[in-house]
DSSP file (Angstrom, degrees, kcal/mol; ACC not computed):
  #  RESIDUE AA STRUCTURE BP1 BP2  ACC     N-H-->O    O-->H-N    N-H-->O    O-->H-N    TCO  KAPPA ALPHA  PHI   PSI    X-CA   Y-CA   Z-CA
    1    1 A X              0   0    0      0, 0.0     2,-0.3     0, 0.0     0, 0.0   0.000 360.0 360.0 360.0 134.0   23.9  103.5   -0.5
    2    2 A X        -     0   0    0      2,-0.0     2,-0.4     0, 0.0     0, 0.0  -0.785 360.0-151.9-108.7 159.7   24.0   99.4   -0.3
    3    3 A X        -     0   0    0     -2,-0.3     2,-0.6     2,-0.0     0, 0.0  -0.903  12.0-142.9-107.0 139.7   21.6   97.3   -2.0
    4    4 A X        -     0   0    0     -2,-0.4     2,-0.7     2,-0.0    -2,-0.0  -0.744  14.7-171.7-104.0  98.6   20.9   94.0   -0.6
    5    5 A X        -     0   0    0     -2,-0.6     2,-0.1     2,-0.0    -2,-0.0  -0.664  12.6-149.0-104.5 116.2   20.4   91.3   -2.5
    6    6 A X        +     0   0    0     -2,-0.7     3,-0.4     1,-0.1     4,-0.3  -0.249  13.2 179.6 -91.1 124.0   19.3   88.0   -1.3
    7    7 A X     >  +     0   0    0      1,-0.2     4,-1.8     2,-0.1     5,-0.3   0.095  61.9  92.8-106.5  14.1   20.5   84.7   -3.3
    8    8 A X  H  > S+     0   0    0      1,-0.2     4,-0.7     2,-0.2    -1,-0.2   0.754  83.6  47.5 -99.7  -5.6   18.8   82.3   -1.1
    9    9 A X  H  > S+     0   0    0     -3,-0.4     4,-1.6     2,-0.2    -1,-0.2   0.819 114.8  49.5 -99.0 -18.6   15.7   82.0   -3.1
   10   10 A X  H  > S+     0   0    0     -4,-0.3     4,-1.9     1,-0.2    -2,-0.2   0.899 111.3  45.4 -49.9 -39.9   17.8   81.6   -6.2
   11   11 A X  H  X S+     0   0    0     -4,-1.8     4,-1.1     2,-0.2    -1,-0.2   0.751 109.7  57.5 -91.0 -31.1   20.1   78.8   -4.6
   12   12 A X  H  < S+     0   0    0     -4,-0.7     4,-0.4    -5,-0.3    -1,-0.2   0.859 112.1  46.5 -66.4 -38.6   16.6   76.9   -3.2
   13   13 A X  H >X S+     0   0    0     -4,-1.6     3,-0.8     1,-0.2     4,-0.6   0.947 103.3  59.6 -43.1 -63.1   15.6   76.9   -7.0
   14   14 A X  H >X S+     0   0    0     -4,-1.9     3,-0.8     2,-0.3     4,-0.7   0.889 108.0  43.0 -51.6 -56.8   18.7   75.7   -8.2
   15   15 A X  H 3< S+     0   0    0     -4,-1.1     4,-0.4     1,-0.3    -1,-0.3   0.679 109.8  57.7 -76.3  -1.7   18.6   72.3   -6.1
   16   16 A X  H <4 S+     0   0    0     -3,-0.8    -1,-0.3    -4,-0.4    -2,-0.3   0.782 104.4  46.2-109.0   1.5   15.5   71.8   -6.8
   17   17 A X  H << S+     0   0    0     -3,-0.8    -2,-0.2    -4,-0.6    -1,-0.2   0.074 109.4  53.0 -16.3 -19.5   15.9   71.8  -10.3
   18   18 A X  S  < S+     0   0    0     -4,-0.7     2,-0.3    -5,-0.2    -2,-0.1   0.469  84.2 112.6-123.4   7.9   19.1   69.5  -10.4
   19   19 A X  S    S-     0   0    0     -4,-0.4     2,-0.6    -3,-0.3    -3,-0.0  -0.489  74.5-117.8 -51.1 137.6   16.9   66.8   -8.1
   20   20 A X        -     0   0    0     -2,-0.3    -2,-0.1     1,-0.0    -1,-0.1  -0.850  10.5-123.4 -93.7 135.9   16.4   63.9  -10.4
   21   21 A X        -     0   0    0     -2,-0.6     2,-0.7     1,-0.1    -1,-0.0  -0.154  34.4-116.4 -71.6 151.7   13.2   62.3  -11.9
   22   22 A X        -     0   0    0      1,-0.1    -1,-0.1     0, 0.0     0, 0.0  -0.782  41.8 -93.1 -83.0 138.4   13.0   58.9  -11.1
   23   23 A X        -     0   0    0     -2,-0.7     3,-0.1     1,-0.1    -1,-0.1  -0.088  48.3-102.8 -58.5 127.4   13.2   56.6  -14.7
   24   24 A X        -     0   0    0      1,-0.1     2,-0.7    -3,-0.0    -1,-0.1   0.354  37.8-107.2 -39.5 159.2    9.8   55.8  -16.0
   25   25 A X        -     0   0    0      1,-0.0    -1,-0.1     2,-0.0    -2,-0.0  -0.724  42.0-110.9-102.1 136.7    8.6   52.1  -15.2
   26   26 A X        -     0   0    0     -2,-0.7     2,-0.5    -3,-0.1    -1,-0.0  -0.110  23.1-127.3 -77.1-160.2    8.7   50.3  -18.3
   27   27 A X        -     0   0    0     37,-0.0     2,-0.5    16,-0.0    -1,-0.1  -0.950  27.3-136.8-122.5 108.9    5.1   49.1  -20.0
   28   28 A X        -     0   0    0     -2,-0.5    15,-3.7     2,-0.0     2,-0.3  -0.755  13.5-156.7 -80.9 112.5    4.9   44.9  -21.0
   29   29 A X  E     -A   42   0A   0     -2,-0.5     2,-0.6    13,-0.2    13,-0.2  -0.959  11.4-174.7 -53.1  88.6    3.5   43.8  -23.9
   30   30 A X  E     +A   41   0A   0     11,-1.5    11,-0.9    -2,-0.3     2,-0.4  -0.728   5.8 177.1-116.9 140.1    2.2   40.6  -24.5
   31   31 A X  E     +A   40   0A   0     -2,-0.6     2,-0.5     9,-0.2     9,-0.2  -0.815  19.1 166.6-141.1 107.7    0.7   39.0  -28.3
   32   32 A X  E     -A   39   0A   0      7,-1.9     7,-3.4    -2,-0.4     2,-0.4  -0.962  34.5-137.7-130.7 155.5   -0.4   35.5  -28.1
   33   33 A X  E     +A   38   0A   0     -2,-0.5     2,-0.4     5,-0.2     5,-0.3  -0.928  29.5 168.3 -91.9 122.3   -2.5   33.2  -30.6
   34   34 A X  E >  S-A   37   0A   0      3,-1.9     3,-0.8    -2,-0.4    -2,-0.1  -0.934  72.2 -27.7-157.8 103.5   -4.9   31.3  -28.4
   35   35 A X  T 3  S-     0   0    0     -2,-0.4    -1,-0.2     1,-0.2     3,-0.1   0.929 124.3 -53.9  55.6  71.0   -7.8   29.4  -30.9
   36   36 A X  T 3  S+     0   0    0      1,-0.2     2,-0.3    -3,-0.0    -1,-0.2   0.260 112.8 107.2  14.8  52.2   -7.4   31.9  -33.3
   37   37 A X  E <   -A   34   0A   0     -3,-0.8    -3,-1.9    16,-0.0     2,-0.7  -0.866  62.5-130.5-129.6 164.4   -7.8   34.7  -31.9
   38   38 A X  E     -AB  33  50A   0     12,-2.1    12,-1.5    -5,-0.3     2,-0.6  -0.878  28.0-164.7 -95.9  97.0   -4.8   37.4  -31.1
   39   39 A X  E     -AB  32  49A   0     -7,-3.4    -7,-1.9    -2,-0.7     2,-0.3  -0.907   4.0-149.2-102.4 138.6   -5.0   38.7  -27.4
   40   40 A X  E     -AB  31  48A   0      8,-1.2     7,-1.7    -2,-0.6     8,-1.1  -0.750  10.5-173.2 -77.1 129.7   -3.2   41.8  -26.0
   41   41 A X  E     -AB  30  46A   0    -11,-0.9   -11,-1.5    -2,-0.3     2,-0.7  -0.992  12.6-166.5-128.1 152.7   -2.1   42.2  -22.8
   42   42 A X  E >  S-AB  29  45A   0      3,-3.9     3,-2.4    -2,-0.3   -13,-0.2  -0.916  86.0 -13.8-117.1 121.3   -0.5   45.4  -21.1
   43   43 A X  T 3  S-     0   0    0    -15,-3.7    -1,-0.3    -2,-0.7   -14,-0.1   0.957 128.4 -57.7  53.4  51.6    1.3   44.6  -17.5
   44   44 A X  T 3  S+     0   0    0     -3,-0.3    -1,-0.3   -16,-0.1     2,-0.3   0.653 114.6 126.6  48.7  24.9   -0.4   41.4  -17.7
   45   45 A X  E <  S-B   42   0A   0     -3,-2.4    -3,-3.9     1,-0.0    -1,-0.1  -0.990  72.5 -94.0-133.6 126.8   -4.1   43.2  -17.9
   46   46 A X  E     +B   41   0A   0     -2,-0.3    -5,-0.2    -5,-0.2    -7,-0.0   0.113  47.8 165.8 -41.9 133.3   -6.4   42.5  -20.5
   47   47 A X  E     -     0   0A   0     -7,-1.7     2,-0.2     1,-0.1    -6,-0.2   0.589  54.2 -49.3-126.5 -18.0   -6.1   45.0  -23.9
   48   48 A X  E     -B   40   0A   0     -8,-1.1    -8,-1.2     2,-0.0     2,-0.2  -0.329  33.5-108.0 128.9 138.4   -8.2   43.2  -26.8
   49   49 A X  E     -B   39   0A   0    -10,-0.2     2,-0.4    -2,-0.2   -10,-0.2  -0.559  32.8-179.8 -65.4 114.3   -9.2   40.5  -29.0
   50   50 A X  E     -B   38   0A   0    -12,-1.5   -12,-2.1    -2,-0.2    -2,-0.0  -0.934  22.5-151.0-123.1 153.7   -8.1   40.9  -32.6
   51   51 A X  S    S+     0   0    0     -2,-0.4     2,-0.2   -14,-0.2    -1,-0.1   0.431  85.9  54.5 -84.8 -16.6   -9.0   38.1  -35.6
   52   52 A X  S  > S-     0   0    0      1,-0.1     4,-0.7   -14,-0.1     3,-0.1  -0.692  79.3-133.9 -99.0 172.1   -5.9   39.0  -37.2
   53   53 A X  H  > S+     0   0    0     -2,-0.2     4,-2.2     1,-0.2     5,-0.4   0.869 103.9  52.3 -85.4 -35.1   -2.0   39.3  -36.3
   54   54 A X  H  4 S+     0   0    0      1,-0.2     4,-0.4     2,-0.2    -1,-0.2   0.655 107.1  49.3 -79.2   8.5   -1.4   42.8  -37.9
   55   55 A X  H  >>S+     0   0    0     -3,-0.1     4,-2.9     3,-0.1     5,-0.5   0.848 111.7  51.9 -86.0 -51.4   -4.3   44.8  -36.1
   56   56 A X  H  X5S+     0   0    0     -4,-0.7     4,-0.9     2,-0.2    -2,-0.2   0.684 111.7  41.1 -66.7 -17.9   -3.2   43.4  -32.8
   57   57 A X  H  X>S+     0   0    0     -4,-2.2     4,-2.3     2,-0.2     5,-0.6   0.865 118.0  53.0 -77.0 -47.3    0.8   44.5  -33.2
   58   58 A X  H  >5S+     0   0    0     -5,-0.4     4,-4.3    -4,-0.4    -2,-0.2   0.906 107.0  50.2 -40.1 -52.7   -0.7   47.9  -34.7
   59   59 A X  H  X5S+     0   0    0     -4,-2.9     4,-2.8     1,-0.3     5,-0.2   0.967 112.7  48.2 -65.2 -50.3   -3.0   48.2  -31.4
   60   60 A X  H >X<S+     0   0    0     -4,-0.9     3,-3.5    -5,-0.5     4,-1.2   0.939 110.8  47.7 -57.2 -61.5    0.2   47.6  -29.5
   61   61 A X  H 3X5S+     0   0    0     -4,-2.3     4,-1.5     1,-0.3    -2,-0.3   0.903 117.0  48.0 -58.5 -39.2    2.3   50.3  -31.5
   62   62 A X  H 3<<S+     0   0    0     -4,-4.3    -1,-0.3    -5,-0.6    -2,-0.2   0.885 108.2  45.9 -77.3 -16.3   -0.4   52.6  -31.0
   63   63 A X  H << S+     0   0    0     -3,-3.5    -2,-0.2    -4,-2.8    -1,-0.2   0.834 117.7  53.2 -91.7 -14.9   -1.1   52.1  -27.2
   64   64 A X  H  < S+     0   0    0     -4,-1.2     2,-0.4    -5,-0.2    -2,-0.2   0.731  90.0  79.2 -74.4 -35.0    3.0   52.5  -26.8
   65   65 A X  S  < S-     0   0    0     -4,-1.5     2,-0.1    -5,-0.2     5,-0.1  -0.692  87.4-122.1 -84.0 127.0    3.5   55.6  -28.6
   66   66 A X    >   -     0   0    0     -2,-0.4     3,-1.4     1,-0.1     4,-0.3  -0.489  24.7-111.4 -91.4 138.2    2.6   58.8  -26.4
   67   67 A X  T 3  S+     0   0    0      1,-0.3    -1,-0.1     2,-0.2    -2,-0.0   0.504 116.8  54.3 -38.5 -15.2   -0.1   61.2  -27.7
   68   68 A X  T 3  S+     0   0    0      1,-0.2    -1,-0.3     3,-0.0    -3,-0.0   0.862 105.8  54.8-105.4 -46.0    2.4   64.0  -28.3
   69   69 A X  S <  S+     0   0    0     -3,-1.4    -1,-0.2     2,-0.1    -2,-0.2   0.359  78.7 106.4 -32.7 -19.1    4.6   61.7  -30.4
   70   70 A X        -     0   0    0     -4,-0.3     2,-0.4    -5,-0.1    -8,-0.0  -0.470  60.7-152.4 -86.4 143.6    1.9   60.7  -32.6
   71   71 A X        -     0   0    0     -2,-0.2     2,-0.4     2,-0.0    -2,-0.1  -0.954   5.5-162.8-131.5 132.8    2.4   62.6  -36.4
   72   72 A X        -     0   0    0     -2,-0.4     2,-0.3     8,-0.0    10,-0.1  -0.815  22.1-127.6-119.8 156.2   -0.7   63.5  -38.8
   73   73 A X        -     0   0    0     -2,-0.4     8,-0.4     8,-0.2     2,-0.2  -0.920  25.7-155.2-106.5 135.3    0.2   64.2  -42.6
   74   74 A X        -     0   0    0     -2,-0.3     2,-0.3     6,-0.2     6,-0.2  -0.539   2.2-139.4 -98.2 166.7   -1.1   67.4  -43.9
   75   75 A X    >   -     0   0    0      4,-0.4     3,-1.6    -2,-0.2     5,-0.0  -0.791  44.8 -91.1-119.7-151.9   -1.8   68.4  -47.3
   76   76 A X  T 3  S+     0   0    0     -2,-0.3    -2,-0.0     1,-0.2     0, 0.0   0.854 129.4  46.6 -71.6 -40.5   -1.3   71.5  -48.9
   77   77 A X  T 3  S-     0   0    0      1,-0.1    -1,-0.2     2,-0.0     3,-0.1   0.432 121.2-104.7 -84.9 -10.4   -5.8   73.0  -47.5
   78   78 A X  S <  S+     0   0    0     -3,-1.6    -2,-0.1     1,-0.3    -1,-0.1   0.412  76.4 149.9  99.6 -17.0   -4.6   71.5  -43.8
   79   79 A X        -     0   0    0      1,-0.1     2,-1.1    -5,-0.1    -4,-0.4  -0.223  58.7-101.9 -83.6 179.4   -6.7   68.6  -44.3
   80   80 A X        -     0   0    0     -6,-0.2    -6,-0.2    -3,-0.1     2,-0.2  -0.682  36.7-139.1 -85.7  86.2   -5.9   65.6  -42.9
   81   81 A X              0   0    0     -2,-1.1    -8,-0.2    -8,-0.4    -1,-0.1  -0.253 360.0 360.0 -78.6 124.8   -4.2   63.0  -45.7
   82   82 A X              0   0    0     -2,-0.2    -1,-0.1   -10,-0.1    -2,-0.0   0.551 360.0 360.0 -90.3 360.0   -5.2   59.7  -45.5
C-alpha cells in the first residue's frame, strides 16, 4: 500500500510566509510656539492647541505610542492606580 502525500500546499505556505512586509511609513511630529499657544501637528495635519509646553509633548507621546504598548499599574483589588 502507498500513501500519497502532497507537499505542494505546504511549499505554497512556506513562500508566502517568508514574503516580506514592507517597513511602516514613519509618523512627523511637529511642536511650535506661535503667540503663546503650543500647536501639534501630525504629517503636517492639524492635532491640537495646548496653553502649555508639557501637555503638548505628552499629547505627542501619547498619539505615538500604539494602543497595545500602552501599560496601566495595578494594585493589589485590580484597580487601576493613579
Amino acid at each position: 500500500m502507498t500513501i500519497n502525500i502532497e507537499t505542494a500546499d505546504l511549499e505554497r505556505r512556506a513562500r508566502n510566509v517568508d514574503t516580506a512586509l514592507p517597513p511602516p511609513t514613519p509618523t512627523l511630529f511637529e511642536v511650535a510656539h506661535r503667540r503663546g499657544i503650543w500647536e501639534v501637528t501630525k504629517d503636517g495635519r492639524f492635532y491640537g492647541h495646548y496653553h502649555s509646553q508639557q501637555p503638548a509633548f505628552d499629547a505627542v507621546e501619547a498619539a505615538r505610542t500604539p494602543p497595545w504598548r500602552a501599560t496601566a499599574a495595578f494594585n493589589i483589588d485590580g484597580d487601576l492606580s493613579q
